[in-house]
Structure formats: C-alpha cells, structure tokens
TORKOL-937111 format. One record per residue (C-alpha): y, x, z. Coordinates in steps of 0.1 Angstrom, whole numbers, padded with zeros to 4 digits, always signed. Layout:
N
YXZ...
***
This chain:
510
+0174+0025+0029+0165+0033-0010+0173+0007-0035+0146-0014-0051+0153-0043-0077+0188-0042-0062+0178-0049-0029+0175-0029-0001+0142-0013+0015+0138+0009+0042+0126+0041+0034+0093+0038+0052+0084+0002+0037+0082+0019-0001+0052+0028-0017+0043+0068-0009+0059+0093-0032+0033+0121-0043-0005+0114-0059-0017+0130-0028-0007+0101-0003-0027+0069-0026-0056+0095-0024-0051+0100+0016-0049+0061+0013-0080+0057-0007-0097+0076+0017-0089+0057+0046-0099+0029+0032-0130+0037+0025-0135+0050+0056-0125+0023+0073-0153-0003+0048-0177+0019+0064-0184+0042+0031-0178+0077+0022-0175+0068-0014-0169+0042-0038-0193+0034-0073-0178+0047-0101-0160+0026-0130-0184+0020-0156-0161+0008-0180-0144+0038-0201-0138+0057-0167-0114+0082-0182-0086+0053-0187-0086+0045-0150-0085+0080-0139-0066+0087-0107-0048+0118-0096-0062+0139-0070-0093+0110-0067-0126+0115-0076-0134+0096-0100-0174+0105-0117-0198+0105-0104-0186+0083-0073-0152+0072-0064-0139+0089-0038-0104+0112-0024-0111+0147-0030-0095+0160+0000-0107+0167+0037-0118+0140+0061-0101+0144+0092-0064+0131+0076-0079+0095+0065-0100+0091+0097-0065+0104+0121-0049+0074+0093-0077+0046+0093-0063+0028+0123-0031+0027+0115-0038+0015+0080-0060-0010+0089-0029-0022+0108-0004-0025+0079+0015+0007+0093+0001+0039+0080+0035+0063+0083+0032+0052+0122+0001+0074+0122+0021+0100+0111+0049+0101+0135+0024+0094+0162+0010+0125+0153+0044+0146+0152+0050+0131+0186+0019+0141+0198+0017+0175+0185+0053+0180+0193+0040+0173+0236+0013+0201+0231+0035+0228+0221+0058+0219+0248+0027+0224+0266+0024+0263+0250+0059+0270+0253+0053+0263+0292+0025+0286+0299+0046+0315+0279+0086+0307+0294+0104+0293+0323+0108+0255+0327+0144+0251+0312+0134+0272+0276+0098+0258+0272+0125+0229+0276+0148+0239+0250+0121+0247+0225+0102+0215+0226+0135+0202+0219+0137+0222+0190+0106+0213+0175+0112+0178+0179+0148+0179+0161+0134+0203+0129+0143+0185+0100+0119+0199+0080+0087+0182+0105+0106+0152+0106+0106+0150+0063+0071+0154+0065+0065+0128+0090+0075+0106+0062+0043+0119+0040+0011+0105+0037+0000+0136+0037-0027+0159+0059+0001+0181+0074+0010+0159+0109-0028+0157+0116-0035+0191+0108-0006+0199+0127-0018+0176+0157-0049+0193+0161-0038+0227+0156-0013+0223+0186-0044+0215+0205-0060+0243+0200-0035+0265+0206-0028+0249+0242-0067+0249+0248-0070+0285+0236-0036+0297+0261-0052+0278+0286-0087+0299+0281-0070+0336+0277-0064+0327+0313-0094+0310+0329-0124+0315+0307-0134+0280+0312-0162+0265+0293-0139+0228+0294-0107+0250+0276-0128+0265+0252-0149+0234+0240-0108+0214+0236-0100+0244+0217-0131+0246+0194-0132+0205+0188-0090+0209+0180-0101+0235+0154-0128+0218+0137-0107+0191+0134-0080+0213+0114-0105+0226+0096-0118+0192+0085-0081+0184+0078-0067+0220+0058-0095+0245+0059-0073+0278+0050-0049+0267+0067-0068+0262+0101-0086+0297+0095-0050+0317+0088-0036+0296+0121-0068+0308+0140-0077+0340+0129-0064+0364+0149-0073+0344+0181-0107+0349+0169-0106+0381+0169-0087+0385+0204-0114+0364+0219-0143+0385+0200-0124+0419+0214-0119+0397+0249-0163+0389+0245-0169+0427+0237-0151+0439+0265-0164+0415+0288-0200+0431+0280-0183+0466+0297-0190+0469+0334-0156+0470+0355-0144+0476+0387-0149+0451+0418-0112+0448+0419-0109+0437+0386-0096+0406+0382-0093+0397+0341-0112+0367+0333-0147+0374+0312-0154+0360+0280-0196+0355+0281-0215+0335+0252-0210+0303+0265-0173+0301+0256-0181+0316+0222-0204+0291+0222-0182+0263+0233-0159+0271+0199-0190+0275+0181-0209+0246+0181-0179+0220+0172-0170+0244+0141-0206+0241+0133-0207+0207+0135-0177+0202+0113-0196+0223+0084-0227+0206+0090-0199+0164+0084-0185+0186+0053-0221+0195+0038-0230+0159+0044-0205+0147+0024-0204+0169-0003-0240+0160-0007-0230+0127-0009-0202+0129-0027-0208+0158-0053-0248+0159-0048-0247+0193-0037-0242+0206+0000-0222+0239-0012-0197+0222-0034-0171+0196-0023-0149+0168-0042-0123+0193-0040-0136+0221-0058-0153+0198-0079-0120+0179-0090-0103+0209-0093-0134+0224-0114-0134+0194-0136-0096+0178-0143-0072+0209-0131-0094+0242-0139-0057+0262-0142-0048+0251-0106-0075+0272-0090-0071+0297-0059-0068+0331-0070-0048+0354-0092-0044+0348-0135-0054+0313-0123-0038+0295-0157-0061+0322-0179-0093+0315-0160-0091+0280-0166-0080+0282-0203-0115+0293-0203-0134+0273-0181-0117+0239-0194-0137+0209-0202-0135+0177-0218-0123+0157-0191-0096+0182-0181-0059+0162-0178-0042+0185-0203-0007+0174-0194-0012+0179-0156-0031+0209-0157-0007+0227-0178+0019+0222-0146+0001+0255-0129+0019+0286-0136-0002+0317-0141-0001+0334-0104+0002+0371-0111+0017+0396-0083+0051+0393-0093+0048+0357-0086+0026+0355-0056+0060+0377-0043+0086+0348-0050+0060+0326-0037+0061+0345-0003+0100+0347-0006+0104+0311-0014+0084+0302+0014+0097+0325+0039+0131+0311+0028+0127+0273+0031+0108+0275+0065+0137+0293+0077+0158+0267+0058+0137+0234+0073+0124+0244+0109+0162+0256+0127+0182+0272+0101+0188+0305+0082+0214+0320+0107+0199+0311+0141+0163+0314+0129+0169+0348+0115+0186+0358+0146+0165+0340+0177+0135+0364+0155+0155+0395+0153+0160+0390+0194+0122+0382+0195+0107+0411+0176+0109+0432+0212+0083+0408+0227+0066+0405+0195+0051+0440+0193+0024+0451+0211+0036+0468+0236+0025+0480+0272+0040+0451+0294+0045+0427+0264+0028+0392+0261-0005+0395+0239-0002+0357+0235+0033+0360+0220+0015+0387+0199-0008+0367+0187+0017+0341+0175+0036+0364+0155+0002+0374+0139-0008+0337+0133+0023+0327+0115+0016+0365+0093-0021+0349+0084-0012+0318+0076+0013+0331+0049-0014+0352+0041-0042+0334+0031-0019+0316+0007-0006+0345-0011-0033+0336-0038-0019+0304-0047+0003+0294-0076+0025+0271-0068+0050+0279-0038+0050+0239-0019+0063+0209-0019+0101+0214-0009+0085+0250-0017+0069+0256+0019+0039+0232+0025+0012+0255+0025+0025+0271+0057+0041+0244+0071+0023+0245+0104+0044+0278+0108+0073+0255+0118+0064+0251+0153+0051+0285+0156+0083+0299+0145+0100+0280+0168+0084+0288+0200+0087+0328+0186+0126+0314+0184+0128+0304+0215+0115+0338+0229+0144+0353+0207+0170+0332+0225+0156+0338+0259+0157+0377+0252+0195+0372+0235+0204+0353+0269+0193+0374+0294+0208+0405+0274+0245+0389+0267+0246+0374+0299+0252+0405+0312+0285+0415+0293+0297+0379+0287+0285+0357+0314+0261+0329+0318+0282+0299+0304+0300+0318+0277+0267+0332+0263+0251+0293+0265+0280+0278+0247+0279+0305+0220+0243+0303+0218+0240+0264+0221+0269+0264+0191+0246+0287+0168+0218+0262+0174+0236+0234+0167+0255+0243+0136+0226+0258+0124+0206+0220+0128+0240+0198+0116+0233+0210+0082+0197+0195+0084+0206+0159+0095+0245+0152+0087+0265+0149+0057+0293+0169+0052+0314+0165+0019+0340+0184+0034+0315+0213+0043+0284+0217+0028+0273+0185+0013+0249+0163+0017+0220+0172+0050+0186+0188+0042+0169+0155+0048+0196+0129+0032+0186+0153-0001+0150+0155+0006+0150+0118+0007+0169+0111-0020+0140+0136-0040+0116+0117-0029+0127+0081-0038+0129+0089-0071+0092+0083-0075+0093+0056-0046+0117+0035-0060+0098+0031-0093+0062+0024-0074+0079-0002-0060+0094-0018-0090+0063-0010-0107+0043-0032-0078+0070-0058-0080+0069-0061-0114+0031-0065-0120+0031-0090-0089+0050-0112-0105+0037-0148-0105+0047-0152-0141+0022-0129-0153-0012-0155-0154-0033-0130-0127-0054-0117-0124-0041-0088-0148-0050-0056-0162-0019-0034-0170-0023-0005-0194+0002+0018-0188+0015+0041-0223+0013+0075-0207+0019+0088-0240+0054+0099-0235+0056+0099-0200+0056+0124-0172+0021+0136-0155+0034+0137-0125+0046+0099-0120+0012+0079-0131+0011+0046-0123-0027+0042-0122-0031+0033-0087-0062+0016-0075-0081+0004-0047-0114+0018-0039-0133-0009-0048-0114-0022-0077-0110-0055-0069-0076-0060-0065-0051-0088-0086-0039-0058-0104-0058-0040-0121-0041-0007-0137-0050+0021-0161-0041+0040-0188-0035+0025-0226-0063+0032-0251-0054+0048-0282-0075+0032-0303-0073-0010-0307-0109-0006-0305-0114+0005-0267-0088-0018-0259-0112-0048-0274-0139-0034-0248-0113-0035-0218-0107-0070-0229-0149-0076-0232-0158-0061-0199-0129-0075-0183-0129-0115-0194-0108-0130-0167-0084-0105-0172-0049-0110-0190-0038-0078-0204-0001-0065-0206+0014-0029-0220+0040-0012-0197+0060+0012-0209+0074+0037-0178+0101+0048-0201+0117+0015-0208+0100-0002-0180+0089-0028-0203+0060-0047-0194+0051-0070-0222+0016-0090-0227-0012-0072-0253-0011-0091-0287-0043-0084-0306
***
C-alpha cells in the first residue's frame, strides 16, 4: 500500500505512474467509443497538450494499437492492471509450453517457475504499458513457430504469423528483433525445401503456403496500421508516432546525434522542457546503453550470479554445433537482435531495460538450459541431491534479493524499491484527483496548472478523449489575456490555479 492524503491505497488502485499509461488509457477508450480518434481542442490547443497524446490535428495516443485493444475490456470494467497480469499469466503458460518442446518435464518445470517468480515481469505487470501484451503475443509465436520447425503445418504457421502481427501492432522493433532470425531459419528451411532429397528423408518441408500462412496476417497488420495513419495523420506512410515525435520531441528520435538533428529540425510546437530530457546518442553512449541494459535484465529476470552462471553453463548448447539444438540457437540469436535493433536509441529504459524487456523470458528458458547442463555435469562428482540443493540455493538467493527486505543484508528488495520509484509520481496523481474532486470546488472546473517551475516529466494535464469530464485540466496561460478566452470559451466553467510545487490549488481572481 502507498500513502495517499494519509490514508492508505493499494498500489494497484492509484492513478498510473508514467505519461505513457494515460496515453495507453486514452487509447482504450477510444477504442472502446468505437473511434480511432478524437476531434481536436479548438480552444488554444497548445494549453491542453498531453504527453505522449496526439493532440492536432485529431486527438488521439500516438502509440500502437494492439496494447489498448488487449486493454479495452478490462477498462471498460473498472480494472485495467487485471489486463495486464492476465497477460503475464498468459504469456507466462506459453513459454512453459516452449520450454517443454526443448527440455524434460521436471526443467521445462522449473523454468516456467522461473519466469513466473522474475521480479522484474512482475514490476511491469503493474504498468499500463504495451510490454505484457507484446510479451503475450510474442510467447505465441514462439510456441507456434517451435511447433512448425517440427511439423510444417499450415495451422502452426498461421498461430505464429497472427502472434506476430499482433506484436508488431503492439512494439514494432521490438517484434522484428524477437523474430528475425526465425525468419531467416524458416527462409533457409523454404530454400532448402526447394532441393530434391532422398526418399528416406524425413525433415519436414517448408513450401509457400506456410510462408504464406506468416505472410498474410503480417500483411494485414500493415495494411490496420496504414489505415490508421491515414486516419489519424492523413497520410498512410507516416504514423501518430513519428508524427508526435516529429512535432513535440524532434531530439528523442531513433538514430545516432539524435539531440543535434533535432536542434535542427525543431518547430514551434516543440515542448522545449521535455525534449531537452534526450541525451545526444553517440557510440560511446549507445555502449553504456547496451551495458546498462545487459546489467539490469540480469539484475530483474533471476539475478546477477545465477543468471550469469545458468548462461555460462548454457553457452555449450548455444553454439551451433553438429548435434546441438538449432531452436536453442535461435534463442540465443533472438535475445542478440533484440538488443540490437535498440542500439540506436538514446535513452537506456525505464528501470534502464524496457526496450528489451521481452528478453526476460528468453533469458530464462536459455537459463534453464544452463542449469540442466550444470546438473547433469556436477552430478557426476557430487551427486544428484547435493548438486540440487547447491543449485536450488543459487536460485533462490539469487531471487530473495528481488522480493524480500533485508536490512541486515542488502536492503530493501528490487521490487519494494521499484515501487517506492514509482509512487512518487502515483501518490501525487492521486492527491492531484482528490484534490480537484473536491465538492467544495463549484464543478464543473477547469484547473490551470503553473508548469512554470515544475518538472516535465510529472504533468498534470490529464484528459479524457472526449473532454467532457467534471475536470477539466490544462496548462496556465501566461498572458491574463488567453486566460480571459479560457474563461469565454468555457462559460460554465469555474477556474482555479494549482501550483505542483506547493500543491496549492486556489480559485482564478481576474
């Protein structure tokens, strides 16, 4: 429980943390009205401008699709973080499912457990944010696609190629580094398939219609996107993303000397405050981006000593090797493209690992392979039950540090801290909510918050698509004039000042 107004509330019941979640919200929202987007505000549109939320020329969340339609349901019944660890559950089933068409019973066993106790998937199951769907579908398609590398079925192939487009739809890089090299074992699989073999040959063959069967729900997905960047941007190529990105945060851009591009390419409407966050991404720090991330997956999937030595025992069945697993292989490889294709990024993550958070499981069924190899090598010299105790007590003191507090040890957990980070911002949404719901205030209200002095990254203009709401929130006009036009255009409005440093909310005298 986090403290709010000095009372208690659960962690789950406060308002979402990051800017990212209202504009995952949003989005579900509108999906669920029916819509795709929102019309604009007409009324000095810059003042009501919210983060990561398209705001000209429709309203509408910049990101990906797939994370508000996974969340629509679960919104529409008052419990949108269920959603989330639905999808965690789910996703956590499916790789169970992997891990038992590459191990034994008892490991594919022990690393679904493993999964399911990471600390660092069960922060993030706590995030409004597109990584549990993404996540969901991606362990799909990766049980689809070990299903096909062994019966070429049509049925496997189309699971696989729907589970992908729905990644895609959710994290785009992220569901082309977790794919790519099963792409190209299934084009190598297609080419071979074309040679003629023996009659005793028994290796399944790969013909167009299983390339077709990924195909066509890929090529559906771009055909949803193109939609609705034609919708929402008016042009098929471009989407809200690049366009919000293009238009408010030039300097947080993909690519290398991102900060000096966007010096360039600013505009008027660029949020100077919140663009200026981005660090310029040169090689230097695209390397301790890689480190950082490398670090804290170790850090928030199992821990630094047993992750570090379940993949050292791995790396044997990891290289491709006459008589190895290709499928292991290829899992090595994915969790190499996904870091990858983020190399040209800027900032390192939230908790600094997020862009490659769908490693986690990945690295845990390779860790799982590690500890199978480290078994059946020290069982030989120390015996079956001493080598499960020592191995089960690496494990497990490697995980304490995740979920218990120590003060005699090392402190507080991984996830008691990452809460505590988190509620920071939580805490004041919900005192900001409480306080602008208050019955004293004559509602309906408009609240113009002075971001003058404040931090960019805690904004308190939150609004629902359709801007209807009681409260009405945006940001406080410099000029007395502007504010007499809020006042105008918004009649049966009172107006009230709030100040996020004092956390003052006094009413407008003219």
């Amino acid at each position: 429980p986090a403290n709010s107004d000095s009372s208690e509330v659960c962690f789950f019941a406060l308002p979402p943390a990051y800017h990212d979640e209202f504009s995952y919200l949003l989005q579900a929202r509108t999906f669920l009205a029916g819509r795709v987007t929102w019309p604009a505000m007409t009324v000095h549109p810059e003042l009501f401008h919210q983060i990561h939320v398209l705001n000209e020329p429709m309203t509408a969340s910049r990101y990906f699709p797939w994370t508000g339609l996974w969340m629509a349901p679960f919104v529409l019944c008052r419990c949108p973080y269920a959603g989330h660890w639905l999808a965690g559950a789910l996703a956590v089933v499916f790789f169970h499912g992997c891990l038992t068409r590459l191990l034994p019973r008892g490991w594919a066993l022990c690393g679904g457990l493993l999964i399911a106790l990471s600390p660092g998937l069960a922060v993030f199951s706590n995030l409004l944010l597109a990584h549990h769907p993404t996540m969901l579908a991606l362990s799909v398609f990766l049980w689809a696609f070990l299903r096909l590398m062994k019966s070429a079925a049509d049925s496997d192939a189309l699971i696989a190629g729907t589970a992908l487009t729905l990644a895609m739809l959710g994290r785009p890089m992220t569901a082309a580094g977790f794919a790519l090299p099963f792409g190209i074992w299934l084009l190598v699989a297609g080419l071979r398939s074309t040679i003629p073999r023996r009659v005793s040959s028994v290796a399944p063959r790969f013909g167009w219609r299983a390339a077709a069967a990924i195909g066509l729900p890929l090529l559906a997905g771009f055909i949803v996107l193109g939609a609705m960047n034609q919708r929402i941007t008016g042009r098929w190529t471009q989407s809200a993303y690049q366009l919000y990105t293009d238009t408010y945060t030039p300097s947080h851009r993909f690519g290398f000397n991102n900060a000096e591009i966007g010096a360039k390419l600013a505009g008027p409407k660029v949020l100077n405050e919140y663009d200026r966050w981005a660090t310029n991404l040169t090689p230097a720090k695209a390397a301790e981006n890689v480190r950082n991330r490398c670090i804290a997956s170790t850090q928030w999937t199992l821990g630094i000593a047993a992750l570090v030595f379940a993949l050292i025992a791995a790396i044997p069945s990891c290289l491709p090797l006459r008589g190895n697993d290709i499928r292991i292989v290829l899992i090595l490889c994915s969790v190499t493209s996904l870091h990858a294709v983020h190399v040209p990024y800027w900032y390192d993550g939230i908790l600094h690992w997020h862009y490659v958070f769908e490693t986690a499981p990945l690295l845990l069924i390779l860790a799982t392979v590690g500890l199978r190899n480290a078994f059946t090598v020290m069982a030989g010299g120390l015996g079956t039950k001493t080598t499960l105790s020592w191995l089960t007590c690496l494990i497990g003191a490697s995980l304490l540090p995740g979920w218990m507090d120590a003060e005699t040890f090392w402190g507080p957990s991984k996830v008691t801290l990452a809460v505590g980070e988190q509620s920071f911002s939580r805490v004041r949404f919900e005192q900001f909510r409480r306080l602008t719901r208050n019955p004293e205030l004559n509602h309906p209200v408009l609240v113009m918050v002075d971001e003058s002095a404040s931090d960019p990254q805690l904004s308190y203009i939150v609004n629902p698509p359709d801007l209807q709401a009681d409260v009405l929130v945006c940001r406080k006009p410099a000029e007395v004039s502007v504010i007499a036009e809020l006042k105008a255009a918004f009649p049966d409005r009172s107006l009230w000042v709030f100040n996020p440093e004092t956390f003052a909310l006094q009413p407008w005298m003219d």
